[in-house]
N, C-alpha and C positions, 0 to 999 in steps of 0.2 A: 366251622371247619368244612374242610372239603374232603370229599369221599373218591376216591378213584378208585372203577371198575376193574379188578382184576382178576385172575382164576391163582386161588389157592389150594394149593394139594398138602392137605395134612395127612399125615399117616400117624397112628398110636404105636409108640415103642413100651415093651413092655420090658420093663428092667431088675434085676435081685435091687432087693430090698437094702443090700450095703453096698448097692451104686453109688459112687462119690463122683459127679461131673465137674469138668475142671476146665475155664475159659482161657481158653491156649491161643486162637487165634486173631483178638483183639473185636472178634464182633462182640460177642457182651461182654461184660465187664466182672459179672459175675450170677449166681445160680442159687435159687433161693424156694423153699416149699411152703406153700401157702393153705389154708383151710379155702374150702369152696364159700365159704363167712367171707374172709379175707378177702377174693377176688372180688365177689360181687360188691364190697365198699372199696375195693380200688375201682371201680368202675361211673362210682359216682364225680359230674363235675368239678364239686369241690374236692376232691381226693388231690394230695400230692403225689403226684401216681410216674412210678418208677417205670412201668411199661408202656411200650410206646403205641399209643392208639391203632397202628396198622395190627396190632396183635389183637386187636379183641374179638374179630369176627372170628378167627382161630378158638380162640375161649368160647364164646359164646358157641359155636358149632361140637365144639368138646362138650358145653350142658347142655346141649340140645340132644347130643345121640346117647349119651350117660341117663336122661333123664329128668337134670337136674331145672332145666326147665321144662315143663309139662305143659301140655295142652289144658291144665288146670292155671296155668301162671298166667298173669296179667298179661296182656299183649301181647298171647302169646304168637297168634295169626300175622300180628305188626311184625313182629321179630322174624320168624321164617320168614315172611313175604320179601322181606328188606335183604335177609342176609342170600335167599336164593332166588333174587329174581334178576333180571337181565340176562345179556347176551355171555355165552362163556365162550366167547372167542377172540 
């Protein structure tokens, strides 16, 4: 696959606990909650994976600032290096 460079701006919404989102405007289809288990085996190759690859440097920058990848995780220098490096222009 192919990777194109682009600047993504994530912001954390923090929302009540009996938020119910609801796909009104035909971008997704629909809205679903996952265990951080969950994402990381939707992330494997073989996965039949409901989300669409341009989302996962979004994921992956969400475990990254939560924690959930550590400076103790496997590659983890690979990972930064990839997800922040280039031009953000």
């Amino acid at each position: 696959g192919v990777m194109n460079r682009v600047v993504l701006f994530c912001f954390d919404l923090m929302l009540p606990k009996d938020f119910v989102p609801s796909a009104e405007d035909g971008e997704v289809e629909s809205f679903f909650t996952w265990t951080l288990e969950e994402i990381a085996a939707s992330m494997h190759p073989e996965y039949d994976d409901p989300i669409k690859p341009n989302c996962y440097p979004v994921i992956i920058d969400f475990m990254l600032r939560e924690g959930h990848i550590s400076p103790d995780s496997p590659k983890y220098l690979e990972i930064v290096r990839k997800l922040r490096s280039g031009p953000c222009c």
